[in-house]
CHARMM-style PDB file with segment names, atoms N, HN, CA, C and O in Angstrom:
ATOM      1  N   UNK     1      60.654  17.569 139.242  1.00  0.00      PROA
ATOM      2  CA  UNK     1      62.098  17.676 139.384  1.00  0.00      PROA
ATOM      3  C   UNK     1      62.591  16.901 140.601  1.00  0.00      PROA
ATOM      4  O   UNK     1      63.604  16.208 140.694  1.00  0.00      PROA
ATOM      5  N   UNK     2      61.729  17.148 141.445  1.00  0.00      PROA
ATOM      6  HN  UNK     2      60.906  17.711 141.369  1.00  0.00      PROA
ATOM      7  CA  UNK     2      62.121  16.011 143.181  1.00  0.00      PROA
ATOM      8  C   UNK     2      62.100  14.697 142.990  1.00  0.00      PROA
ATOM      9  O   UNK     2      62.808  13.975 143.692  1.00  0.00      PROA
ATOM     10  N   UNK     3      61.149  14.090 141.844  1.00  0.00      PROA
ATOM     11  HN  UNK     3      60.574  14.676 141.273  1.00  0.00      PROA
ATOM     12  CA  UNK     3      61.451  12.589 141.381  1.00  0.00      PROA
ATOM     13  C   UNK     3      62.352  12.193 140.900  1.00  0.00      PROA
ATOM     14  O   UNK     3      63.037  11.238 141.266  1.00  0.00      PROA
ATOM     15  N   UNK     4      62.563  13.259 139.488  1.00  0.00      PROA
ATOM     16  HN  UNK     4      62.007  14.035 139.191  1.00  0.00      PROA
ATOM     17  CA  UNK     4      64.122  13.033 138.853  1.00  0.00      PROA
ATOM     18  C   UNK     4      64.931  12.563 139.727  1.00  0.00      PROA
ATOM     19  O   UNK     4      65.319  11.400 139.830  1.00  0.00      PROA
ATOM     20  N   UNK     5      65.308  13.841 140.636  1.00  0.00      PROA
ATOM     21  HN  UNK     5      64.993  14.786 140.552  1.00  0.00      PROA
ATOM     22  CA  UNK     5      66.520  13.645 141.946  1.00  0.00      PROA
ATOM     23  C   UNK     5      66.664  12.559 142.567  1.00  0.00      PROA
ATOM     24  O   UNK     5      67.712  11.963 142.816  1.00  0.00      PROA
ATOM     25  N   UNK     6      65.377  12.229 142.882  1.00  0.00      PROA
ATOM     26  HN  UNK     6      64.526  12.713 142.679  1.00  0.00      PROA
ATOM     27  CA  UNK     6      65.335  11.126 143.965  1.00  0.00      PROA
ATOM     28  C   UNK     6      65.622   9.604 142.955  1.00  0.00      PROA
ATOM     29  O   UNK     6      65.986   8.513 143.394  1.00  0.00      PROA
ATOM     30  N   UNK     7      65.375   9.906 141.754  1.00  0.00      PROA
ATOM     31  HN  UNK     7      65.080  10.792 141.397  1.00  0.00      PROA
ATOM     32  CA  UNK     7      65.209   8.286 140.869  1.00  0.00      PROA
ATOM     33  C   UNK     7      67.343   8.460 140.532  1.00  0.00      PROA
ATOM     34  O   UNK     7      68.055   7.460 140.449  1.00  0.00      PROA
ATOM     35  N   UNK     8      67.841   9.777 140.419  1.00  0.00      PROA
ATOM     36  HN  UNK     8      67.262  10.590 140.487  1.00  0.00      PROA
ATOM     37  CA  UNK     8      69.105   9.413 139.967  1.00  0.00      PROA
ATOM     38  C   UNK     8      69.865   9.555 141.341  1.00  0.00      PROA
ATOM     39  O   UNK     8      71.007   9.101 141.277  1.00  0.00      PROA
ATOM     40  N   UNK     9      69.497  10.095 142.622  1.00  0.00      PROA
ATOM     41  HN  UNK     9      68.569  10.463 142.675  1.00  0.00      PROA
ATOM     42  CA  UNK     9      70.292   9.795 143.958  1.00  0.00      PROA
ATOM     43  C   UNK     9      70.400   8.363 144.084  1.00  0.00      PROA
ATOM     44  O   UNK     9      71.505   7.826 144.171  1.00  0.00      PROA
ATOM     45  N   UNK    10      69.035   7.538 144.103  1.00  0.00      PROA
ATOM     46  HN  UNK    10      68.138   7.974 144.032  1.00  0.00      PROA
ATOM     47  CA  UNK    10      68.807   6.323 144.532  1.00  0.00      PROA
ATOM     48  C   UNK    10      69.672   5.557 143.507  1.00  0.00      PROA
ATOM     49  O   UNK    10      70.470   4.862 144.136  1.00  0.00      PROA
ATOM     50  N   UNK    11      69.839   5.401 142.065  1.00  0.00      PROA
ATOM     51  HN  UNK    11      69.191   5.966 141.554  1.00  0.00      PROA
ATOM     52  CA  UNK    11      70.578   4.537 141.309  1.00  0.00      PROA
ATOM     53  C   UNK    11      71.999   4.306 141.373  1.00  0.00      PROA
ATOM     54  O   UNK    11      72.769   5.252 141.207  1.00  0.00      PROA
ATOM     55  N   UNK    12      72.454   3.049 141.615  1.00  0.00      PROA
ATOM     56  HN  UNK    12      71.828   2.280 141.750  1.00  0.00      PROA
ATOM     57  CA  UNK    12      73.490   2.614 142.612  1.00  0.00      PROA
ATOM     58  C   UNK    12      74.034   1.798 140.918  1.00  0.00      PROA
ATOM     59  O   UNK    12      75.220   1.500 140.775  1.00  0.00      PROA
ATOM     60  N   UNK    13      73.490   1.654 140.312  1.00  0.00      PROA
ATOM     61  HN  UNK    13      72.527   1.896 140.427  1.00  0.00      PROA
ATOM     62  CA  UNK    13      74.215   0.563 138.832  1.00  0.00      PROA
ATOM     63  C   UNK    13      75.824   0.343 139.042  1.00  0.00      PROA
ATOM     64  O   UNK    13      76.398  -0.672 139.437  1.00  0.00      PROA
ATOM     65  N   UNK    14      76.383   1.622 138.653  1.00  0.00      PROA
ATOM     66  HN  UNK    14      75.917   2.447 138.332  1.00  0.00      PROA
ATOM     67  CA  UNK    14      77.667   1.779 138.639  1.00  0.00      PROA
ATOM     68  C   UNK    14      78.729   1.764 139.762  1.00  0.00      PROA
ATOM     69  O   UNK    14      79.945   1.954 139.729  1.00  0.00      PROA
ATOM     70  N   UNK    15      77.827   1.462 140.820  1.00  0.00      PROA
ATOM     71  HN  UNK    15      76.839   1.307 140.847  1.00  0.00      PROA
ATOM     72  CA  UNK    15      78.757   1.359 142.014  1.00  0.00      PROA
ATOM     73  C   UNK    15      80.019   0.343 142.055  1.00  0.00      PROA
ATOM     74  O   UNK    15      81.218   0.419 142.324  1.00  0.00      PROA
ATOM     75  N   UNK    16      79.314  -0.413 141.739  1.00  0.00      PROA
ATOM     76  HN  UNK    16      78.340  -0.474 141.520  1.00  0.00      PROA
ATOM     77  CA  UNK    16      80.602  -1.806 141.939  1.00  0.00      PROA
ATOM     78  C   UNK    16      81.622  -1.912 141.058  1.00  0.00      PROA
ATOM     79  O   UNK    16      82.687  -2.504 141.229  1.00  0.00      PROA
ATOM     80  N   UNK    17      81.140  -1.135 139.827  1.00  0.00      PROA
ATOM     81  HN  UNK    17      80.274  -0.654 139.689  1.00  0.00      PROA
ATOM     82  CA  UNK    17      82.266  -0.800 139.084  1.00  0.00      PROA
ATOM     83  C   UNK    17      83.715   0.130 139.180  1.00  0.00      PROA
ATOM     84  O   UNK    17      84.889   0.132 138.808  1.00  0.00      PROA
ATOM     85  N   UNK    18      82.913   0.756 139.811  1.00  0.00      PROA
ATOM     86  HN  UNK    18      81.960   0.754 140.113  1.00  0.00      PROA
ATOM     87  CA  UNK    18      83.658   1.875 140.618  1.00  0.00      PROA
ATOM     88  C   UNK    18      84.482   1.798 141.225  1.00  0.00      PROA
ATOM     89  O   UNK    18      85.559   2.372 141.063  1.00  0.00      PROA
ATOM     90  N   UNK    19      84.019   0.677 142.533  1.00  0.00      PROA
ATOM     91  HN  UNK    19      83.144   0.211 142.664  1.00  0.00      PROA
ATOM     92  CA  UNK    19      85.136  -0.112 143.880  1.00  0.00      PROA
ATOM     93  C   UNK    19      85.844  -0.726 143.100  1.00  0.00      PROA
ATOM     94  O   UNK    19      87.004  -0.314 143.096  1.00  0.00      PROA
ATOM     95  N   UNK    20      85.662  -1.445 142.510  1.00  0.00      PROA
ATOM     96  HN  UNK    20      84.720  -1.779 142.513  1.00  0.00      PROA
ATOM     97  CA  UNK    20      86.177  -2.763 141.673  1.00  0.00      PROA
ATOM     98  C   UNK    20      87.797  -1.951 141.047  1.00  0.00      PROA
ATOM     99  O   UNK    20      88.938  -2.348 141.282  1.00  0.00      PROA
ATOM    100  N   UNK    21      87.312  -0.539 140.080  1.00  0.00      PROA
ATOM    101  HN  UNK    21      86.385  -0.217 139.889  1.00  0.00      PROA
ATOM    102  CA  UNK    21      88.266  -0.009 139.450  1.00  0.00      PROA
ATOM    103  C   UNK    21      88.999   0.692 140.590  1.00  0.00      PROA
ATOM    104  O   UNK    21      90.174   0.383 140.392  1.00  0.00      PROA
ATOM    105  N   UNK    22      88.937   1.679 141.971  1.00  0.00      PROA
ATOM    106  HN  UNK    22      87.983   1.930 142.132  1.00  0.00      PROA
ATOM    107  CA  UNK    22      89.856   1.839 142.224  1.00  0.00      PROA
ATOM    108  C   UNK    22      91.030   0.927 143.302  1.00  0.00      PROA
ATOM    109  O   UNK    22      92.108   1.195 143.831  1.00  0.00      PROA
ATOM    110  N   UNK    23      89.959  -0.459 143.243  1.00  0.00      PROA
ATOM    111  HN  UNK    23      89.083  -0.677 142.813  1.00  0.00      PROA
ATOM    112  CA  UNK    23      90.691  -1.252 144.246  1.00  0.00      PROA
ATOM    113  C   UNK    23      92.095  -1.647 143.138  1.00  0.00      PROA
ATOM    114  O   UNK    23      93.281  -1.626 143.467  1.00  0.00      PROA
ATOM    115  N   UNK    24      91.547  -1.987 141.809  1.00  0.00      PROA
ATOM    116  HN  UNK    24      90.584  -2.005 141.542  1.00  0.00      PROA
ATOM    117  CA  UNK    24      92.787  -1.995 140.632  1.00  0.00      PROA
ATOM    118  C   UNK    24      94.021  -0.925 140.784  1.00  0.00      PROA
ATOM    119  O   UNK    24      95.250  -0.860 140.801  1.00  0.00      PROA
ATOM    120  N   UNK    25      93.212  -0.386 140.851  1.00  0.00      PROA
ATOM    121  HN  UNK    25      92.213  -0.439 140.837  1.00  0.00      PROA
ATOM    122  CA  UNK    25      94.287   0.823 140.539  1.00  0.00      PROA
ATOM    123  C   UNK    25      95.019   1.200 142.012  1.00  0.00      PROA
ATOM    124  O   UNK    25      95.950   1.999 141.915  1.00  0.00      PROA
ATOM    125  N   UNK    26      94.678   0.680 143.446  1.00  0.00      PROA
ATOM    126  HN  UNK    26      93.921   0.031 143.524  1.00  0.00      PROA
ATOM    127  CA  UNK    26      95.326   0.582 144.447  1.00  0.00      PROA
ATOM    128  C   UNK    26      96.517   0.381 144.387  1.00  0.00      PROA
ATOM    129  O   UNK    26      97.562   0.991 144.615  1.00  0.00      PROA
ATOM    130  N   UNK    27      95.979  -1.236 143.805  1.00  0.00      PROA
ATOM    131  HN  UNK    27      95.130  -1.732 143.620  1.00  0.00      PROA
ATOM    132  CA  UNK    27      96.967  -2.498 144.027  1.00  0.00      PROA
ATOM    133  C   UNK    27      98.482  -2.168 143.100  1.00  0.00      PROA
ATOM    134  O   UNK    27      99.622  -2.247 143.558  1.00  0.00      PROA
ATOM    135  N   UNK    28      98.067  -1.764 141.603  1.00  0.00      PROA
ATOM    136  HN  UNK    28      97.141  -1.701 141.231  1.00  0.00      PROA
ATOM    137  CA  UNK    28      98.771  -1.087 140.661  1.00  0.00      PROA
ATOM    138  C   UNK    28      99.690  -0.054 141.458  1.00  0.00      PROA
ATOM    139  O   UNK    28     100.898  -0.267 141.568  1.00  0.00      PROA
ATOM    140  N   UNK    29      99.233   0.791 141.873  1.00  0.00      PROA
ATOM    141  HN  UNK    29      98.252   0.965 141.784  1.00  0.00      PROA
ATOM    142  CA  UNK    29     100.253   1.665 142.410  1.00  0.00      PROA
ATOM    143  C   UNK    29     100.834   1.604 143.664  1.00  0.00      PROA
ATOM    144  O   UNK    29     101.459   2.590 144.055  1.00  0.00      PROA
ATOM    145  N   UNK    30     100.720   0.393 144.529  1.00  0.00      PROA
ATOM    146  HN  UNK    30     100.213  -0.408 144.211  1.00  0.00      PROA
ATOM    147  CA  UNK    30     101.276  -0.227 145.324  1.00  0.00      PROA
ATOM    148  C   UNK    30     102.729  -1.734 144.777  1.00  0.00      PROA
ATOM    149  O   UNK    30     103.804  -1.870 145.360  1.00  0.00      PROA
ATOM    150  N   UNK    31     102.464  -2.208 144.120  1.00  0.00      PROA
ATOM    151  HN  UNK    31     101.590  -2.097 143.646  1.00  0.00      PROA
ATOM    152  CA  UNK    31     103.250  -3.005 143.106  1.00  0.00      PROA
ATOM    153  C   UNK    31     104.399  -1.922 142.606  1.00  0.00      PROA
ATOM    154  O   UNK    31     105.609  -1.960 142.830  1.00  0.00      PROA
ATOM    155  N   UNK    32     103.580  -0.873 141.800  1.00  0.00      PROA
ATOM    156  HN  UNK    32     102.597  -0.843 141.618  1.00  0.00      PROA
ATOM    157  CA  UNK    32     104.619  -0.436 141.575  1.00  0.00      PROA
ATOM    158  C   UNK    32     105.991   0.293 142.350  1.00  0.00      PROA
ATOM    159  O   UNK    32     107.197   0.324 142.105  1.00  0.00      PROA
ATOM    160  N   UNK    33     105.100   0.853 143.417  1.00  0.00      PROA
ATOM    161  HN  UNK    33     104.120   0.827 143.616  1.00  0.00      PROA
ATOM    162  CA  UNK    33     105.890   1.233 144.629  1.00  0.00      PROA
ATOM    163  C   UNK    33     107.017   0.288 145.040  1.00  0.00      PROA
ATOM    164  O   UNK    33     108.187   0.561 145.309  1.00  0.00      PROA
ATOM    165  N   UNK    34     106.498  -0.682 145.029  1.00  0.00      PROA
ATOM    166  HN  UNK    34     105.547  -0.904 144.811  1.00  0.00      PROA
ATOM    167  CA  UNK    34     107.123  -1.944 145.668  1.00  0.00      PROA
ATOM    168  C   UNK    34     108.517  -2.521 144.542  1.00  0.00      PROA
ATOM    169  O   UNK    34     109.646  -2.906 144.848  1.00  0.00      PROA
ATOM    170  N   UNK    35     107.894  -2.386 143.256  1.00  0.00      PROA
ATOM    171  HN  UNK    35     106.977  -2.073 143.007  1.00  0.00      PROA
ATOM    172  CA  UNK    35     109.115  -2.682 142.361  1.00  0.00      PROA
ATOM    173  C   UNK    35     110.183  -1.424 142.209  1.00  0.00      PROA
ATOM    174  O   UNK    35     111.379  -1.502 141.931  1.00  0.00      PROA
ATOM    175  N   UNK    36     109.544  -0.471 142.425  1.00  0.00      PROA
ATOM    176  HN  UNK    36     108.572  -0.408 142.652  1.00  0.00      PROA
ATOM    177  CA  UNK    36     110.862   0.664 142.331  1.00  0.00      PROA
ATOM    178  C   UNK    36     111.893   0.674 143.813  1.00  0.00      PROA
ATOM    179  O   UNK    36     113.050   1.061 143.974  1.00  0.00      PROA
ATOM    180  N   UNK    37     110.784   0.002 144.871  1.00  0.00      PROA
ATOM    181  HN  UNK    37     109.844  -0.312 144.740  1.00  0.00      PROA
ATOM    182  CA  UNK    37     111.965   0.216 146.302  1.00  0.00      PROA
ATOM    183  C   UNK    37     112.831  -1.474 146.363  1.00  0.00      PROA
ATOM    184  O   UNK    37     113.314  -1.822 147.440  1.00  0.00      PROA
ATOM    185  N   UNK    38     112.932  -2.292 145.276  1.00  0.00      PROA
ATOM    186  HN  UNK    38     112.540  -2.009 144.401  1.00  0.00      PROA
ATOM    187  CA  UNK    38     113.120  -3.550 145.351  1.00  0.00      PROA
ATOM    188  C   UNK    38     113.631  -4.070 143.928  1.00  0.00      PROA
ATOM    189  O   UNK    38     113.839  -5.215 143.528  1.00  0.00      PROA
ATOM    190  N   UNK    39     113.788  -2.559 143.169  1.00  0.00      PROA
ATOM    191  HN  UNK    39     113.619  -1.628 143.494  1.00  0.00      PROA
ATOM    192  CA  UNK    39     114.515  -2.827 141.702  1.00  0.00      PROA
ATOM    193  C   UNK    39     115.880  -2.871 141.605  1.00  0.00      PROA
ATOM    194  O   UNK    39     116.437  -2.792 140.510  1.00  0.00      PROA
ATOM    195  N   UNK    40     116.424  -2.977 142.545  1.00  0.00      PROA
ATOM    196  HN  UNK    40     115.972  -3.041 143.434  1.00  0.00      PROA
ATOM    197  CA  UNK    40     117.998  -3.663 142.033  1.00  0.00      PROA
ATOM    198  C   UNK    40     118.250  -4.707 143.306  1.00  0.00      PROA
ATOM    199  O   UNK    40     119.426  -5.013 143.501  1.00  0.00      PROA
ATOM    200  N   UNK    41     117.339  -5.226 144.104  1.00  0.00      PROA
ATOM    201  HN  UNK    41     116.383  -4.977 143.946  1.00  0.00      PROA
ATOM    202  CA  UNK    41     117.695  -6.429 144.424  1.00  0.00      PROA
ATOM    203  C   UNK    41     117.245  -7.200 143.446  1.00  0.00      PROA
ATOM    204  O   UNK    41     118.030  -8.022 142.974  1.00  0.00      PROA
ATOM    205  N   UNK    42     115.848  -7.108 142.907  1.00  0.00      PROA
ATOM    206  HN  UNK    42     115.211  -6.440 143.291  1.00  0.00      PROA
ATOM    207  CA  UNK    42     115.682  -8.020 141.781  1.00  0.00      PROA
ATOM    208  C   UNK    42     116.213  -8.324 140.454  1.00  0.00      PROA
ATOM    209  O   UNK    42     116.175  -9.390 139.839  1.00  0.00      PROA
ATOM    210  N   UNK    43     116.939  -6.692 139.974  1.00  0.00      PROA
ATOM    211  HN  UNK    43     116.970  -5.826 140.474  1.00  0.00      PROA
ATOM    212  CA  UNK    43     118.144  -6.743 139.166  1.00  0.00      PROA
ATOM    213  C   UNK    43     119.249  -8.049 139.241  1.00  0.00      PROA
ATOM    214  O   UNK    43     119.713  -8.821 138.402  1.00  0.00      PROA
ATOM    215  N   UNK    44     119.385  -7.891 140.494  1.00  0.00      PROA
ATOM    216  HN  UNK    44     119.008  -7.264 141.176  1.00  0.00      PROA
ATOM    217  CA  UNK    44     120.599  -8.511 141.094  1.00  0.00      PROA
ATOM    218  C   UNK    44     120.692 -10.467 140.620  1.00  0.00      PROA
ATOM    219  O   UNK    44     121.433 -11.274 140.059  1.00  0.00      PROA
ATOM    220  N   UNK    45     119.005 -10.349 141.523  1.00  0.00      PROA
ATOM    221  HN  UNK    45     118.403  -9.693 141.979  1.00  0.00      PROA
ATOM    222  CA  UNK    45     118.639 -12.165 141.647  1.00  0.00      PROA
ATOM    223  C   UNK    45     119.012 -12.478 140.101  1.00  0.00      PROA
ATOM    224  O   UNK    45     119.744 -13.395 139.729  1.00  0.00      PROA
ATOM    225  N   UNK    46     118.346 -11.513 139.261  1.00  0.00      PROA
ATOM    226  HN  UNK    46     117.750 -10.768 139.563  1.00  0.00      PROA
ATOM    227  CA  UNK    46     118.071 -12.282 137.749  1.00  0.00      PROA
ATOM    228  C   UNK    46     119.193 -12.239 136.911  1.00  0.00      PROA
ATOM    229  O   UNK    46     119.288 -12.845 135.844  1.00  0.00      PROA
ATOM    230  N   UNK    47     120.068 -11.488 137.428  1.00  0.00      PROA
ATOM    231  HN  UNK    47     119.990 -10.996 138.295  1.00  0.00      PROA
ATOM    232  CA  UNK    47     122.037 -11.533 136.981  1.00  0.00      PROA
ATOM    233  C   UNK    47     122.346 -12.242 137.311  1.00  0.00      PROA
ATOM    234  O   UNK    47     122.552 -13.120 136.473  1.00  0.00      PROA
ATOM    235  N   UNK    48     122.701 -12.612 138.846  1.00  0.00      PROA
ATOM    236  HN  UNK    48     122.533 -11.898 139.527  1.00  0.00      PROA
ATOM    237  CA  UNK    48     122.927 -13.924 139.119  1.00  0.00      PROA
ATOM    238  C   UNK    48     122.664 -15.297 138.817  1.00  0.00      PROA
ATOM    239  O   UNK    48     123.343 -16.319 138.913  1.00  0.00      PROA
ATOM    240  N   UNK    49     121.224 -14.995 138.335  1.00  0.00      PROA
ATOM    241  HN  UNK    49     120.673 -14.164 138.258  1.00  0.00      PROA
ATOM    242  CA  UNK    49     120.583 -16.372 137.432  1.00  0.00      PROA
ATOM    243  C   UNK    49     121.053 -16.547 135.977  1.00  0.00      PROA
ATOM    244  O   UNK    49     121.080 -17.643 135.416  1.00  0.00      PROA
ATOM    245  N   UNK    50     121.460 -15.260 135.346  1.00  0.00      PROA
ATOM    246  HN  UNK    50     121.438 -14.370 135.801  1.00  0.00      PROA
ATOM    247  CA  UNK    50     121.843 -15.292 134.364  1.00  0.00      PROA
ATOM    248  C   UNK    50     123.280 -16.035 133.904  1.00  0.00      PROA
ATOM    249  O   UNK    50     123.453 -16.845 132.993  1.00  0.00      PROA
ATOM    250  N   UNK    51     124.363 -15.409 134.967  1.00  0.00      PROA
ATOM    251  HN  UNK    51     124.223 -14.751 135.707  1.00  0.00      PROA
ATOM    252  CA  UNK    51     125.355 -15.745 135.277  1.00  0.00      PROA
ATOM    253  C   UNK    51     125.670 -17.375 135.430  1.00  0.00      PROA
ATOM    254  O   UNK    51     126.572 -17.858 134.746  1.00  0.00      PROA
ATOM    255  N   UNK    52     124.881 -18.236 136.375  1.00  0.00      PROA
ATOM    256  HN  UNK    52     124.148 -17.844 136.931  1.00  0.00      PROA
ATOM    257  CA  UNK    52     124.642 -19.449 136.591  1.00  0.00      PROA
ATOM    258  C   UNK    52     124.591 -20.177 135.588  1.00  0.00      PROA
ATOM    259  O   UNK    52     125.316 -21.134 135.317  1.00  0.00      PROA
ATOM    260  N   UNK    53     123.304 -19.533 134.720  1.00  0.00      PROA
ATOM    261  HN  UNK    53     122.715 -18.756 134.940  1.00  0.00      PROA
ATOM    262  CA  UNK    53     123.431 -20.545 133.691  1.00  0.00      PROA
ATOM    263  C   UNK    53     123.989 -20.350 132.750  1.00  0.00      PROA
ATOM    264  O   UNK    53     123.657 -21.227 131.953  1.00  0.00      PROA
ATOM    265  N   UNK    54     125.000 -19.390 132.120  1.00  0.00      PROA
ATOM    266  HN  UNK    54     125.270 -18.678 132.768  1.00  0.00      PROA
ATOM    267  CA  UNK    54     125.880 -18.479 131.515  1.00  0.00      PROA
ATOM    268  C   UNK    54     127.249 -19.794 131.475  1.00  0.00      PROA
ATOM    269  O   UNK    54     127.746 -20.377 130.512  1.00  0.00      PROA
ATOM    270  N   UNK    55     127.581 -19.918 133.232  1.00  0.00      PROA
ATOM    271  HN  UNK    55     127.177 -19.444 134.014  1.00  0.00      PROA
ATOM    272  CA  UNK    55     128.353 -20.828 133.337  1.00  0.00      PROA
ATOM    273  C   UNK    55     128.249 -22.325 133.738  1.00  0.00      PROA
ATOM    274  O   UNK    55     129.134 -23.043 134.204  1.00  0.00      PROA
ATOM    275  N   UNK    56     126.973 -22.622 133.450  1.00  0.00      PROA
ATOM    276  HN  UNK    56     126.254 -22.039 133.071  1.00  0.00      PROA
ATOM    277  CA  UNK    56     126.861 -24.546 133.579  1.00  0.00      PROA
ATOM    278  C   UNK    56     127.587 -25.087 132.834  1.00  0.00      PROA
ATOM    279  O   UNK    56     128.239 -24.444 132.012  1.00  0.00      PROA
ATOM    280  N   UNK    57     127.642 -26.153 132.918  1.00  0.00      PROA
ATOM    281  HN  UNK    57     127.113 -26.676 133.586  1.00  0.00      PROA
ATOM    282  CA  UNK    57     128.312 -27.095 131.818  1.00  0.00      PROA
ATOM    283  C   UNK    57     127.571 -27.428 130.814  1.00  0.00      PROA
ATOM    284  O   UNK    57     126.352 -27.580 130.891  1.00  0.00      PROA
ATOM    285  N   UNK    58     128.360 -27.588 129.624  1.00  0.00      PROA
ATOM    286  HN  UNK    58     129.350 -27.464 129.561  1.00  0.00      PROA
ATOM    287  CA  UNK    58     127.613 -27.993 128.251  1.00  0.00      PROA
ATOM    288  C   UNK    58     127.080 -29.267 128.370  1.00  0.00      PROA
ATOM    289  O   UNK    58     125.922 -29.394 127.972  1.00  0.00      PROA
ATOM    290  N   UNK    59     127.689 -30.323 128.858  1.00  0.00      PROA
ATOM    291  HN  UNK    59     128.630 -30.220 129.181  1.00  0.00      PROA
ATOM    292  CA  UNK    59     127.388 -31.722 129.486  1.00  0.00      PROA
ATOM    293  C   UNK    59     127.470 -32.191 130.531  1.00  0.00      PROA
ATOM    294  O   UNK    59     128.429 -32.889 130.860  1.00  0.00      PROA
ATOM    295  N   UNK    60     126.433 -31.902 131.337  1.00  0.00      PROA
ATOM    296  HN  UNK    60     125.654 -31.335 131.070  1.00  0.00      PROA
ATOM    297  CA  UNK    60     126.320 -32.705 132.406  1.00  0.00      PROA
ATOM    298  C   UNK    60     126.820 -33.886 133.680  1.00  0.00      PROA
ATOM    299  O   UNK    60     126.911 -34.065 134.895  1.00  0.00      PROA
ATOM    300  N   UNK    61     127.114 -34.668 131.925  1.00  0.00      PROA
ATOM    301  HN  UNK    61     127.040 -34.523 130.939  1.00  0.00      PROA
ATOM    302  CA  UNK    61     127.145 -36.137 132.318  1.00  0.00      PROA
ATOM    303  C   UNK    61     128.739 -36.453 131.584  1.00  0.00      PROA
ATOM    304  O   UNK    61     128.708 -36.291 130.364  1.00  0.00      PROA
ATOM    305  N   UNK    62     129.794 -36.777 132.012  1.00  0.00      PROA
ATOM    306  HN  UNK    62     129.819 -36.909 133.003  1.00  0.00      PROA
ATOM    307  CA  UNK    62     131.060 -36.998 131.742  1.00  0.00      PROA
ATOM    308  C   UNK    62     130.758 -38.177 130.856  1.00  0.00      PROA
ATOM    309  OT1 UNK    62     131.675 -38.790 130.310  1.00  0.00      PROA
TER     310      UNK     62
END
């Protein structure tokens, strides 16, 4: 039974998978943080862009 222990303490396989997934899932819930404290300035930019080209001219060139 002390080998068992010691052969599944020592096995590391899944480690990096591990870091890997909650560094994902950090970043994810940092982004999102970031888009909810920054969702209506960005509202804003992409109205305004909308707007812009809403009102360009049909031709350019007289």
């Amino acid at each position: 039974m002390k080998a068992l222990w010691q052969a599944f303490s020592s096995d590391e396989s899944g480690q990096g998978l591990v870091e890997y997934a909650l560094i994902i899932a950090l970043v994810a819930v940092g982004l999102i943080a970031i888009l909810l404290v920054l969702r209506n300035s960005i509202g804003n930019v992409f109205n305004n862009a909308a707007t812009q080209l809403n009102n360009a001219p049909a031709n350019p060139y007289p």
